[in-house]
OpenMM code with the backbone's topology and positions (N, CA, C; nanometers):
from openmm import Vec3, app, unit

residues = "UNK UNK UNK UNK UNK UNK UNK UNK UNK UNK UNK UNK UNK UNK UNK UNK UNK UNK UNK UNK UNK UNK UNK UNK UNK UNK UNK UNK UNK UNK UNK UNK UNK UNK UNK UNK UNK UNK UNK UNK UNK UNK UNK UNK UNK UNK UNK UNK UNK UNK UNK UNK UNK UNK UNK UNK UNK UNK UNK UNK UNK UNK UNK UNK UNK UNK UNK UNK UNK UNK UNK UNK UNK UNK UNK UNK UNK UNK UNK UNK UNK UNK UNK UNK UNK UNK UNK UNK UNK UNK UNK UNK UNK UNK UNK UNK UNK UNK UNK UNK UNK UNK UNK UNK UNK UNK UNK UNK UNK UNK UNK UNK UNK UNK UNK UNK UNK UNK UNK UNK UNK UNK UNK UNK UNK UNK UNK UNK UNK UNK UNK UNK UNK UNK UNK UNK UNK UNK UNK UNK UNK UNK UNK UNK UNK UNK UNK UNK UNK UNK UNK UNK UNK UNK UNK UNK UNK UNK UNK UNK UNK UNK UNK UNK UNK UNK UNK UNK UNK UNK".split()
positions = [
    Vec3(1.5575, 0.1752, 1.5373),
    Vec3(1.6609, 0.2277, 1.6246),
    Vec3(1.6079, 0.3547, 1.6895),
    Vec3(1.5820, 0.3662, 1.8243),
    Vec3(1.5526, 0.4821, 1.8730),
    Vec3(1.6638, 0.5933, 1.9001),
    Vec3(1.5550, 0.7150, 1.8858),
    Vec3(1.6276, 0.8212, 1.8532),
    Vec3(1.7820, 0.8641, 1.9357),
    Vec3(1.7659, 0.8257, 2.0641),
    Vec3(1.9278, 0.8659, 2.1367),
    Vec3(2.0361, 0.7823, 2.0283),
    Vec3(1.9930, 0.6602, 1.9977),
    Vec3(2.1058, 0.5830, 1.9381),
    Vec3(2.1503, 0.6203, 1.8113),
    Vec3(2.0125, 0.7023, 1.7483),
    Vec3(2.0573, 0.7420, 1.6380),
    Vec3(2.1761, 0.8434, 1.6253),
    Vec3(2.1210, 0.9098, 1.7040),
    Vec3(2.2414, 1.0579, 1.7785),
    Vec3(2.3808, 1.0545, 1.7789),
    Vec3(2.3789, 0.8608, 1.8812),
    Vec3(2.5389, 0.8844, 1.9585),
    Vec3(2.6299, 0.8154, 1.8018),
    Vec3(2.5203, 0.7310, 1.7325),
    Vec3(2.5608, 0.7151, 1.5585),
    Vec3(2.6086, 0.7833, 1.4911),
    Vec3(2.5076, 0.9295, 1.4956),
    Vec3(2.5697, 1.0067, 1.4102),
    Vec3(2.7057, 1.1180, 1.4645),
    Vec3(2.7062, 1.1440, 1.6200),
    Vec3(2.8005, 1.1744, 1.6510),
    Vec3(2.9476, 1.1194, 1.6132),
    Vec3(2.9462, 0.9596, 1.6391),
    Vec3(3.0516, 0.8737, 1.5798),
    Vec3(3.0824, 0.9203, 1.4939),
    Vec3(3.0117, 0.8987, 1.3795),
    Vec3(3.0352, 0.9114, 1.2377),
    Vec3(3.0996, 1.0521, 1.2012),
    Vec3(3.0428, 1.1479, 1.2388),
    Vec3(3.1087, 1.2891, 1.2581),
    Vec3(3.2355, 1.2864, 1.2987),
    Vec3(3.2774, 1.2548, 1.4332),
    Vec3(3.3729, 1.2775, 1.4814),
    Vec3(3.5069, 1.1803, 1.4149),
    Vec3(3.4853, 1.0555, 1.4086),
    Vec3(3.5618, 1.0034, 1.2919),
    Vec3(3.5889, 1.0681, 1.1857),
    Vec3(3.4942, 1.1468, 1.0990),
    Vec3(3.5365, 1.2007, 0.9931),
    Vec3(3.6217, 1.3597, 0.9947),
    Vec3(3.5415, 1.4070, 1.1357),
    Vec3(3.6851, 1.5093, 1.1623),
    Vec3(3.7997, 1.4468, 1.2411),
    Vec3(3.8173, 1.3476, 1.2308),
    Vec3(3.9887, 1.2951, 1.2937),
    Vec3(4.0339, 1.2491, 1.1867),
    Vec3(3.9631, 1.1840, 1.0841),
    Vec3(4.0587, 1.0769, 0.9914),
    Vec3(4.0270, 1.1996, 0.8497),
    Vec3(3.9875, 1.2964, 0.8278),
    Vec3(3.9454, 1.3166, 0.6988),
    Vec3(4.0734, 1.4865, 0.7336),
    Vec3(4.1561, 1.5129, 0.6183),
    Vec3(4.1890, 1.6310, 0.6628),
    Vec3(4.1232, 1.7750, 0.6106),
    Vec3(4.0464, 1.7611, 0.4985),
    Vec3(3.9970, 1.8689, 0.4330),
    Vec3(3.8054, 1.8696, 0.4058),
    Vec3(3.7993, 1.9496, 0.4180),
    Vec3(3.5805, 1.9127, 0.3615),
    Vec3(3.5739, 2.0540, 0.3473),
    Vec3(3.4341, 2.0468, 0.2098),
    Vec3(3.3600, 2.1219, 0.1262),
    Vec3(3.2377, 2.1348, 0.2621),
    Vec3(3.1565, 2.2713, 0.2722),
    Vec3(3.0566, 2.2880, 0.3054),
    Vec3(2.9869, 2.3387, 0.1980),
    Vec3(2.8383, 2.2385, 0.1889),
    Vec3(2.7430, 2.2369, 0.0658),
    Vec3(2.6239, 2.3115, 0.0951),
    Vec3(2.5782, 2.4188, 0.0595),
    Vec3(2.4108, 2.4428, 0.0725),
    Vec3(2.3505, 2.3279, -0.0190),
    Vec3(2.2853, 2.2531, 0.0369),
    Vec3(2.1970, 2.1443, -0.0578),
    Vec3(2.0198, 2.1605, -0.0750),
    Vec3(1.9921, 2.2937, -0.0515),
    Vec3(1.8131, 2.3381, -0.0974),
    Vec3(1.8161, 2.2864, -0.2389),
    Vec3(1.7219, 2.2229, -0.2533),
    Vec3(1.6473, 2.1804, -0.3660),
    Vec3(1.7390, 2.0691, -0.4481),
    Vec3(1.8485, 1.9953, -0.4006),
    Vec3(1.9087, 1.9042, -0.4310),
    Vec3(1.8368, 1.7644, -0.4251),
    Vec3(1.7964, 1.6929, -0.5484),
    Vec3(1.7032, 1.5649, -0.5130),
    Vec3(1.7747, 1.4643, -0.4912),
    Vec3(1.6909, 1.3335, -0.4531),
    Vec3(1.8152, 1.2236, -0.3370),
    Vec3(1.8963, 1.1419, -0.4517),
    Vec3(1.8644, 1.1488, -0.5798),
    Vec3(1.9146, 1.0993, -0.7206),
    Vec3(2.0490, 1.1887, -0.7205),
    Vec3(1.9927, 1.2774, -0.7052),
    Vec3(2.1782, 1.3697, -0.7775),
    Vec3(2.2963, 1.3437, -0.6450),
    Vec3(2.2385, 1.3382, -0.5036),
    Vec3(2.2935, 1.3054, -0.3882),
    Vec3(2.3714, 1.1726, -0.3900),
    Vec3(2.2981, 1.0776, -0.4337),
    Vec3(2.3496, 0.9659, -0.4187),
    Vec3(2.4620, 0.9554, -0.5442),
    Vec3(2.4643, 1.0471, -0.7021),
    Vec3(2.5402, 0.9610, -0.8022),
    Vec3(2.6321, 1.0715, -0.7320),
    Vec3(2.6410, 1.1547, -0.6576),
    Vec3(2.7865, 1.2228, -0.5953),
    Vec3(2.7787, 1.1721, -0.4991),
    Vec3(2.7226, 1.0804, -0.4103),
    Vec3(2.7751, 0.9983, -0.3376),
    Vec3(2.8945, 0.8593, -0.4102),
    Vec3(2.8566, 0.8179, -0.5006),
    Vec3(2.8958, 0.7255, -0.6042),
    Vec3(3.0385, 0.7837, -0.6582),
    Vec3(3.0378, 0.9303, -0.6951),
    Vec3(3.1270, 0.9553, -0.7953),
    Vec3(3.2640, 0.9971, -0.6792),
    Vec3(3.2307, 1.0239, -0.5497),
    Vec3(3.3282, 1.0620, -0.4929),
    Vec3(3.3803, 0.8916, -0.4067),
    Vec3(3.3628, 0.8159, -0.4173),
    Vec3(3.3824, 0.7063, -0.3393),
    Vec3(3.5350, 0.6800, -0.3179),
    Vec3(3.5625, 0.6965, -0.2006),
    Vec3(3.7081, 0.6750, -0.2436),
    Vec3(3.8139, 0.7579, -0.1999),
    Vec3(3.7754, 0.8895, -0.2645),
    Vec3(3.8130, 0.9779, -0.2476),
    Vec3(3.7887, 1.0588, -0.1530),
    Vec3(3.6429, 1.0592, -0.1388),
    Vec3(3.5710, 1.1675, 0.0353),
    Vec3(3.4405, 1.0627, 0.0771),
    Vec3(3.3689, 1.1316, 0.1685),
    Vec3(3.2185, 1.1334, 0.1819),
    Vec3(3.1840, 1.2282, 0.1918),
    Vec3(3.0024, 1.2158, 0.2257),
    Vec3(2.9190, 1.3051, 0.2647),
    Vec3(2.8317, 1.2922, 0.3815),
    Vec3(2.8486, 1.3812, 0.4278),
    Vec3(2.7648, 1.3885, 0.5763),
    Vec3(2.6845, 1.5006, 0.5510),
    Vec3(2.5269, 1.4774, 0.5820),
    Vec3(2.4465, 1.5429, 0.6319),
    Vec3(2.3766, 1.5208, 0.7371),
    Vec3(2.2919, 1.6297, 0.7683),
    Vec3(2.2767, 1.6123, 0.9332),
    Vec3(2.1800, 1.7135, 0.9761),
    Vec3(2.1751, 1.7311, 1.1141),
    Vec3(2.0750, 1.8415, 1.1880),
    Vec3(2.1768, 1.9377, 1.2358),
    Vec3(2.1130, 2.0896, 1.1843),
    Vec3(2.2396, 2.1687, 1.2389),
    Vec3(2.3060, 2.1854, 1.3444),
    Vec3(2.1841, 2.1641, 1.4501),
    Vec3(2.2323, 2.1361, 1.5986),
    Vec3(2.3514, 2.0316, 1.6212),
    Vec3(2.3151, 1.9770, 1.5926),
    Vec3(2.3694, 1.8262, 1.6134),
    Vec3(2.5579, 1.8446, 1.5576),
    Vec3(2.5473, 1.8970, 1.4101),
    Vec3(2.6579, 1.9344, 1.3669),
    Vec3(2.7381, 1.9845, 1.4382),
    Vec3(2.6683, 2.1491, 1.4691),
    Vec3(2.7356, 2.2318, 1.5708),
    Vec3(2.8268, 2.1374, 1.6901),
    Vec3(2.7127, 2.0841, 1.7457),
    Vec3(2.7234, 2.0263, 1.8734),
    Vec3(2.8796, 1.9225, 1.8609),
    Vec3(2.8719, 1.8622, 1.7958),
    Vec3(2.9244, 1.7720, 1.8219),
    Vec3(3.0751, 1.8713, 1.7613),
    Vec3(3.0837, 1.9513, 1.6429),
    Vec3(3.1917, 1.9666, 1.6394),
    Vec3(3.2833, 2.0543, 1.7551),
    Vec3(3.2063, 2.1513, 1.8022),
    Vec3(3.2714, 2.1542, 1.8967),
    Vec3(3.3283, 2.1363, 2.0596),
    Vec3(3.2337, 1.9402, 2.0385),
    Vec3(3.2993, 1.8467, 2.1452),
    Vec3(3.4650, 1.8595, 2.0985),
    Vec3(3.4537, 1.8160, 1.9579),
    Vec3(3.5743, 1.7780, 1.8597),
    Vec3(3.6786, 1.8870, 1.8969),
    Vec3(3.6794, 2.0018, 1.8805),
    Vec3(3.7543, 2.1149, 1.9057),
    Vec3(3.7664, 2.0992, 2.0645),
    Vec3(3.7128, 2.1208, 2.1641),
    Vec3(3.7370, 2.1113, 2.2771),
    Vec3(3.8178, 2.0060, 2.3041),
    Vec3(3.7872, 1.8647, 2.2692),
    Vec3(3.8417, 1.7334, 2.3229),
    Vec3(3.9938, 1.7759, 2.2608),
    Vec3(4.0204, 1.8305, 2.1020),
    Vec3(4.1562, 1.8000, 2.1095),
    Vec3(4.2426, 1.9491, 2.1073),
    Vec3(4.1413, 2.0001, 2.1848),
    Vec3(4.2007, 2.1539, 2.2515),
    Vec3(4.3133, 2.2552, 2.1216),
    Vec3(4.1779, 2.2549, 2.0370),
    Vec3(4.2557, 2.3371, 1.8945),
    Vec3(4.2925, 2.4979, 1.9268),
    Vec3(4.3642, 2.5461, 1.9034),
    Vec3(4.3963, 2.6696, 1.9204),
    Vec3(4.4883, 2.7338, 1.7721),
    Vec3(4.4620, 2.8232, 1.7832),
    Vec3(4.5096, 2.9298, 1.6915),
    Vec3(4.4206, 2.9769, 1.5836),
    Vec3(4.4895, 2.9920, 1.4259),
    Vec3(4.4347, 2.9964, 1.3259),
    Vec3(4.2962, 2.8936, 1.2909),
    Vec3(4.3223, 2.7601, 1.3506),
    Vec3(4.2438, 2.6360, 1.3144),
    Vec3(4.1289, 2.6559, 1.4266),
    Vec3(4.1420, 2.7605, 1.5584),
    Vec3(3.9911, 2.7330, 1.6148),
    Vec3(3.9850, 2.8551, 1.5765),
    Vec3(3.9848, 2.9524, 1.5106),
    Vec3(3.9449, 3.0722, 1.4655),
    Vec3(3.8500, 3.0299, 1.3368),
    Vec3(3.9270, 2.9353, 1.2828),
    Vec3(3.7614, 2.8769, 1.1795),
    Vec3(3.6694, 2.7671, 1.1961),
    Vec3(3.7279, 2.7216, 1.3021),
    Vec3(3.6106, 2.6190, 1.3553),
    Vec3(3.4814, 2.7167, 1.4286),
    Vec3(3.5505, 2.8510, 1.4570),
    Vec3(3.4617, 2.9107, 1.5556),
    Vec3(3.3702, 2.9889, 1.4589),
    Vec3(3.4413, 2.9943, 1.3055),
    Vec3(3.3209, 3.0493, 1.2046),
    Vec3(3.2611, 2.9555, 1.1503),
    Vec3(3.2717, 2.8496, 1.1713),
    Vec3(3.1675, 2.7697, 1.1318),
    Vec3(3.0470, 2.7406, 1.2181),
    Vec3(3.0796, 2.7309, 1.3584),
    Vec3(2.9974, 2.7207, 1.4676),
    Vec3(2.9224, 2.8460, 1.5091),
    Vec3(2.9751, 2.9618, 1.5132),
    Vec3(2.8590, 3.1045, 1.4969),
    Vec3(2.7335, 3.0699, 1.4136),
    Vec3(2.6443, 3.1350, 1.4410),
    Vec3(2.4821, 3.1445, 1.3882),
    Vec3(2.5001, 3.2881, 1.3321),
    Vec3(2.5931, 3.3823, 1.3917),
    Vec3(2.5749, 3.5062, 1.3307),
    Vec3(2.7584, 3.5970, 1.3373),
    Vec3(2.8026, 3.5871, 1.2452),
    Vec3(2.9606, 3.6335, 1.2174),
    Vec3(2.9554, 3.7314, 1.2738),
    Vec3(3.0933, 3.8088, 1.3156),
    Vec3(3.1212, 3.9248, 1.3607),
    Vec3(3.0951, 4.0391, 1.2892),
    Vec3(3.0800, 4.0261, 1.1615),
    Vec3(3.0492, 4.1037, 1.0380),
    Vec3(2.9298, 4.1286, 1.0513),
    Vec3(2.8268, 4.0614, 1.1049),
    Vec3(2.6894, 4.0817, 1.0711),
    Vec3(2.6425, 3.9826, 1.0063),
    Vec3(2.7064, 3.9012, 0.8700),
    Vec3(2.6571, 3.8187, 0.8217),
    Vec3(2.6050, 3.6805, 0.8993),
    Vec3(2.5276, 3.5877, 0.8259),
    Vec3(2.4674, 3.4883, 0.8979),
    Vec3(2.5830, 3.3912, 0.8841),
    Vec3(2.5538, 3.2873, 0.9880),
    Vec3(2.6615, 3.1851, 0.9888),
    Vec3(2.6729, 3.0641, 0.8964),
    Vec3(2.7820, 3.0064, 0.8467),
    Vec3(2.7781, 2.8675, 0.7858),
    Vec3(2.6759, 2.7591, 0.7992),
    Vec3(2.6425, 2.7181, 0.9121),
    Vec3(2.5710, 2.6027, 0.9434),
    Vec3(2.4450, 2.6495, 0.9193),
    Vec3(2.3716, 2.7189, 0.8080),
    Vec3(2.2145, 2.7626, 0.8159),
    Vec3(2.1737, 2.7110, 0.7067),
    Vec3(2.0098, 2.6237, 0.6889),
    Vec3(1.9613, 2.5859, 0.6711),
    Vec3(2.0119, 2.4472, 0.5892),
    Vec3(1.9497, 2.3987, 0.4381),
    Vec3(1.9969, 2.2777, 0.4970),
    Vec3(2.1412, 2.2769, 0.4121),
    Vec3(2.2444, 2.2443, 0.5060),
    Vec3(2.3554, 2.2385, 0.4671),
    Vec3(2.4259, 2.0608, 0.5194),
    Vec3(2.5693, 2.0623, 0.4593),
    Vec3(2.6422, 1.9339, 0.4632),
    Vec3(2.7823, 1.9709, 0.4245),
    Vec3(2.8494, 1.8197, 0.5084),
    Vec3(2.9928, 1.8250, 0.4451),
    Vec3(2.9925, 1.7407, 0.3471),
    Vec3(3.1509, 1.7294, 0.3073),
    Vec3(3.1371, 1.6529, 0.2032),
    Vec3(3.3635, 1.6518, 0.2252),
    Vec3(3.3747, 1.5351, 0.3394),
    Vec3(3.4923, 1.5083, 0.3492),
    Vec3(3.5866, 1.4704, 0.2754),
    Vec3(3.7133, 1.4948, 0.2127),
    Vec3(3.8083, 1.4937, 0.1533),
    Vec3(3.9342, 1.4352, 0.1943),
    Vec3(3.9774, 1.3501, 0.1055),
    Vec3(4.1265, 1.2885, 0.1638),
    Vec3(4.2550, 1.3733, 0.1168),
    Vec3(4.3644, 1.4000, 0.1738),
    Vec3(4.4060, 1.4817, 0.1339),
    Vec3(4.4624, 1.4617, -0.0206),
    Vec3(4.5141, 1.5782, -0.0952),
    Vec3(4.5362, 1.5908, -0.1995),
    Vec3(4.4434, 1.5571, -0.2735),
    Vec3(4.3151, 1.4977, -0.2642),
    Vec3(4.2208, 1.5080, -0.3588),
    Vec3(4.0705, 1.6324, -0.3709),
    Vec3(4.1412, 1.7314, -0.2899),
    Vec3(4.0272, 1.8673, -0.2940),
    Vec3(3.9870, 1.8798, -0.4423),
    Vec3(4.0523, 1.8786, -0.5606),
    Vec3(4.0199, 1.9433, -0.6416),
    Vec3(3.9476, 1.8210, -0.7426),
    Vec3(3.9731, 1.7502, -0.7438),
    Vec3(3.9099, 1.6707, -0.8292),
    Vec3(3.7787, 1.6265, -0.7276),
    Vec3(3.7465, 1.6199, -0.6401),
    Vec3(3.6353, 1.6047, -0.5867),
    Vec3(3.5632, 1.7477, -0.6071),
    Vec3(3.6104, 1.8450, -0.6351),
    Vec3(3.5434, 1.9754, -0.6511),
    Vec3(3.4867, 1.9111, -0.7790),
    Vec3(3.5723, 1.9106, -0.8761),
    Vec3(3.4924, 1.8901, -1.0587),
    Vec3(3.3572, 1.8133, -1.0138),
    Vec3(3.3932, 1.7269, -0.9261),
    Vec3(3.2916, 1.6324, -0.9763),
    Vec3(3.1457, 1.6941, -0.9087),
    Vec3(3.1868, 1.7871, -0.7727),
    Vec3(3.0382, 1.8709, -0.7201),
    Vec3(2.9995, 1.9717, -0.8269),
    Vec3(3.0876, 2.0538, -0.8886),
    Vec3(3.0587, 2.1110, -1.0319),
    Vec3(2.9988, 2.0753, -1.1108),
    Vec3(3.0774, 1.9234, -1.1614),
    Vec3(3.0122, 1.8629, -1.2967),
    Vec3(2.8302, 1.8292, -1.2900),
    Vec3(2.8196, 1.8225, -1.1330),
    Vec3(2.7084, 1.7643, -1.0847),
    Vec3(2.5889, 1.8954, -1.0337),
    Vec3(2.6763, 1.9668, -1.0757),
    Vec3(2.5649, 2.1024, -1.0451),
    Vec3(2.4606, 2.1191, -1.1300),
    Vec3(2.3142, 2.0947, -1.1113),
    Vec3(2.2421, 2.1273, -1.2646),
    Vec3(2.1763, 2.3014, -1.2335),
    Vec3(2.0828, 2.3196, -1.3027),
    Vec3(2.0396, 2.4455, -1.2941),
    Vec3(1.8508, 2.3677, -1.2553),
    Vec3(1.7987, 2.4675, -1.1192),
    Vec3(1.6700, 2.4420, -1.1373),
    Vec3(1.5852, 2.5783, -1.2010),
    Vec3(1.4710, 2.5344, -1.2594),
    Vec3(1.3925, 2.6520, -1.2396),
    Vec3(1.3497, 2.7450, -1.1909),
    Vec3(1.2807, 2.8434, -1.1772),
    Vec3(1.2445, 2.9403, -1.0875),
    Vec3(1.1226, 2.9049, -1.0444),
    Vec3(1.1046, 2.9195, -0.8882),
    Vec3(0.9741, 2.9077, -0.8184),
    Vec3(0.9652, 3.0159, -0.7139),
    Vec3(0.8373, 3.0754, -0.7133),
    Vec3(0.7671, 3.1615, -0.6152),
    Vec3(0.8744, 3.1301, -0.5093),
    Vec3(0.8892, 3.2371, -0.4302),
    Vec3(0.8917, 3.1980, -0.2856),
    Vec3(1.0533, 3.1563, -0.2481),
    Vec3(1.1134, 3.1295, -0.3512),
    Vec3(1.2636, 3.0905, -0.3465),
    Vec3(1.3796, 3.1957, -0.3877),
    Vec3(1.4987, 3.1763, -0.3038),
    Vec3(1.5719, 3.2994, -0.3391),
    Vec3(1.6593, 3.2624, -0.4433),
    Vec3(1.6679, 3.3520, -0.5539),
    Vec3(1.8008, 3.3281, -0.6163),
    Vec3(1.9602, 3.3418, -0.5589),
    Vec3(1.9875, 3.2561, -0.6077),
    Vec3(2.1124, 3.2555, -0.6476),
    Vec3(2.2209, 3.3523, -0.6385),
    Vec3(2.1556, 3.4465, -0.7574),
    Vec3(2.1954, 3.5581, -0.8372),
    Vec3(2.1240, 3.6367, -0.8687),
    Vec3(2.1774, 3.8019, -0.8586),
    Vec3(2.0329, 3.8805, -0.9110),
    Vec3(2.0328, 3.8572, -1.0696),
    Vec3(1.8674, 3.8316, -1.0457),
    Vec3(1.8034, 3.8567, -1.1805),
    Vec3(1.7146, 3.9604, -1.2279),
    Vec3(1.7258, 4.0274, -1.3114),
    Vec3(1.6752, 4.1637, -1.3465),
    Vec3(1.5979, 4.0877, -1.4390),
    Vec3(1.4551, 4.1983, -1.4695),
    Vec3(1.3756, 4.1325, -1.6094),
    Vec3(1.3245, 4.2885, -1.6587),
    Vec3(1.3625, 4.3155, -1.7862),
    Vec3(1.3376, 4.4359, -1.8334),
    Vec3(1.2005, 4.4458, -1.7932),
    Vec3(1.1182, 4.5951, -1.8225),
    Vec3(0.9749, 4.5691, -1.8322),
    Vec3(0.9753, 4.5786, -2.0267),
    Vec3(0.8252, 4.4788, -2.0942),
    Vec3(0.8642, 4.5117, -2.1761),
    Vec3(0.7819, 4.4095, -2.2649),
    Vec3(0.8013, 4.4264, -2.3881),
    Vec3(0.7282, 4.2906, -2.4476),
    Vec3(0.7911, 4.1673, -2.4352),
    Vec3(0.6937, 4.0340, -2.3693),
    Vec3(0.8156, 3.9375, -2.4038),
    Vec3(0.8145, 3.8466, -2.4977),
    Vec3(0.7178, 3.8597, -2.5985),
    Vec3(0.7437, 3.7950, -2.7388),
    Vec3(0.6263, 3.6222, -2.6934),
    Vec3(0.5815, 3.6368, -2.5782),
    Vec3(0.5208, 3.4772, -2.5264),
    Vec3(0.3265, 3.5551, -2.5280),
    Vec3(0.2898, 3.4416, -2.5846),
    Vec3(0.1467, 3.4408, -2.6138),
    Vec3(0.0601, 3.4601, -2.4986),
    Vec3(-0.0816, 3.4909, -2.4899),
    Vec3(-0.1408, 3.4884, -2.3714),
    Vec3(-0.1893, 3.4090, -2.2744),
    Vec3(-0.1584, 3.2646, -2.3583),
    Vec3(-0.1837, 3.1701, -2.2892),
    Vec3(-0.0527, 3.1147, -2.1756),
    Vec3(0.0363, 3.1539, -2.1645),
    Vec3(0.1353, 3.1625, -2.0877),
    Vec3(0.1177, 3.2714, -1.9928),
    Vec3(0.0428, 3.3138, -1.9370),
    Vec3(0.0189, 3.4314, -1.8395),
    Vec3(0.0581, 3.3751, -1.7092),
    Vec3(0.0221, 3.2025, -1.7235),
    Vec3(0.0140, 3.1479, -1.5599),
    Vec3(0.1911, 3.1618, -1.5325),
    Vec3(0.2990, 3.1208, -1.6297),
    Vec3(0.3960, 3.1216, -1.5644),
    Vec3(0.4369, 3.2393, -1.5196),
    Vec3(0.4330, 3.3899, -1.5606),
    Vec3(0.4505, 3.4749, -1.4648),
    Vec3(0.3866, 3.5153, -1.3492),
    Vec3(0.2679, 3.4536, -1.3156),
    Vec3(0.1705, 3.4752, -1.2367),
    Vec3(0.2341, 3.3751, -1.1190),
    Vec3(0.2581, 3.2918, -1.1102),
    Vec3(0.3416, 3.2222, -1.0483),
    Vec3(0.4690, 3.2564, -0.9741),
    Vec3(0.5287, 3.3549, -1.0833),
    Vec3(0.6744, 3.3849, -1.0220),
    Vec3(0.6587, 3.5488, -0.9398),
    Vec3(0.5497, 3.5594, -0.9711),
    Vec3(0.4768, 3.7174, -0.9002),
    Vec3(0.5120, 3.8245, -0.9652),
    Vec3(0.5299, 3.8049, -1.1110),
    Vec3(0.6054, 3.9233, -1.1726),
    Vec3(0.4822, 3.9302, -1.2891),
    Vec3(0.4163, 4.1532, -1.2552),
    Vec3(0.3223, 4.1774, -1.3014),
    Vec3(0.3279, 4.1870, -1.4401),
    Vec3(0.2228, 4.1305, -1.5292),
    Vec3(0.2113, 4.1312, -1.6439),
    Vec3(0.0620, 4.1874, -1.7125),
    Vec3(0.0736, 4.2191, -1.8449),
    Vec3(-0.0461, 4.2735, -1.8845),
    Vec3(-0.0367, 4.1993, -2.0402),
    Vec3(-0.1501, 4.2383, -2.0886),
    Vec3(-0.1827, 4.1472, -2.2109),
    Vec3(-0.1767, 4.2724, -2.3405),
    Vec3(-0.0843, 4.2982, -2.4142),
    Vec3(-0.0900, 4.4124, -2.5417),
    Vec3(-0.0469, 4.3390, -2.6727),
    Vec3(-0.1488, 4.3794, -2.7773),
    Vec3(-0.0865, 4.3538, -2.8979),
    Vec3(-0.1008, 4.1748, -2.9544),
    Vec3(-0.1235, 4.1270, -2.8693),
    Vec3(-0.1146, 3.9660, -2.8880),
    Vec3(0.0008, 3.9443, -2.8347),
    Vec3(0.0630, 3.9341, -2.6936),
    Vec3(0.1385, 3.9131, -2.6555),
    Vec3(0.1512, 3.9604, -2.5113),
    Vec3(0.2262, 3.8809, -2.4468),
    Vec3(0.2750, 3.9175, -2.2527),
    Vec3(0.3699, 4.0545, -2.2792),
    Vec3(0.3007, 4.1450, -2.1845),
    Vec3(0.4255, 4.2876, -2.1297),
    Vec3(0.3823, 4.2657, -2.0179),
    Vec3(0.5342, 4.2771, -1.9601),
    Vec3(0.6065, 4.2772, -1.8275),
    Vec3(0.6139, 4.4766, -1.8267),
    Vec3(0.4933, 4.4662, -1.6927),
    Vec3(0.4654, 4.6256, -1.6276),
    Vec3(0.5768, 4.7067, -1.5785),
    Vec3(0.6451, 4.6188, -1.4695),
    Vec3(0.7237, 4.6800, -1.3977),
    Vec3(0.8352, 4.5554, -1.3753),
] * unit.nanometer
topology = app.Topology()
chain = topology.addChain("A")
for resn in residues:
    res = topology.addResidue(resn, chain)
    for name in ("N", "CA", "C"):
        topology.addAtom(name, app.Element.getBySymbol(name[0]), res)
């Protein structure tokens, strides 16, 4: 299927789901693998979907959606924070990097929440990736042998070798 068709596809599909769906979750999905995607594709059946997409494309089309059915008030005041790249606040906008919906029928927001919860795992830490949450690491002994040097070396956090054991410098 070439690429325009794919487009006016996924536009469809979008715009159907903002006419027929009344409520949706916006997901940051970094580092989400296509296994955990699909059994919350599975576990919500029924109840919502999920749409992911190109942010452009998102943008774009939603606010054909807003224009075509000429939203005003409270309801294009948050369509219009979702569609910003950069809030009035300063902060960055909703639609950045890779993100998704995840449409809802009404009265079932909350039990489709458990199940994005239940489905939340924890990943590891890797170079180069932002947390979450701040994480502080004392400096200090950390009780791990010297042959474990590579995993802090990895996460860029300086270490030295005392005593038979890893200290964390700084």
């Amino acid at each position: 299927m070439p690429s325009r068709e794919k487009k006016e596809k996924y536009f469809e599909t979008l715009r159907s789901h903002l006419t027929n769906y009344d409520q949706m979750f916006i997901v940051h999905a970094d580092h989400v693998g296509s296994k955990l995607m699909a059994d919350i594709r599975y576990k919500i059946r029924g109840s919502g979907d999920v749409l992911m997409g190109k942010n452009t494309m998102m943008r774009k089309c939603i606010a054909m959606h807003v224009d075509a059915n000429s939203v005003e008030g409270e309801k294009r005041d948050m369509w219009d924070a979702v569609l910003s790249t950069v809030q009035a606040d300063g902060t960055v906008g909703v639609l950045r990097g890779n993100v998704g919906f995840i449409f809802v029928k009404a009265g079932m927001l909350e039990a489709v929440r458990t199940i994005i919860v239940d489905n939340t795992v924890p990943a590891p830490a890797r170079a180069g990736t932002e947390a979450q949450i701040d994480v502080f690491i004392p400096p200090g002994p950390t009780g791990c042998d010297p042959s474990q040097t590579s995993y802090f070396q990895a996460l860029n956090v300086p270490t030295k070798i005392s005593r038979g054991q890893i200290e964390i410098t700084n």
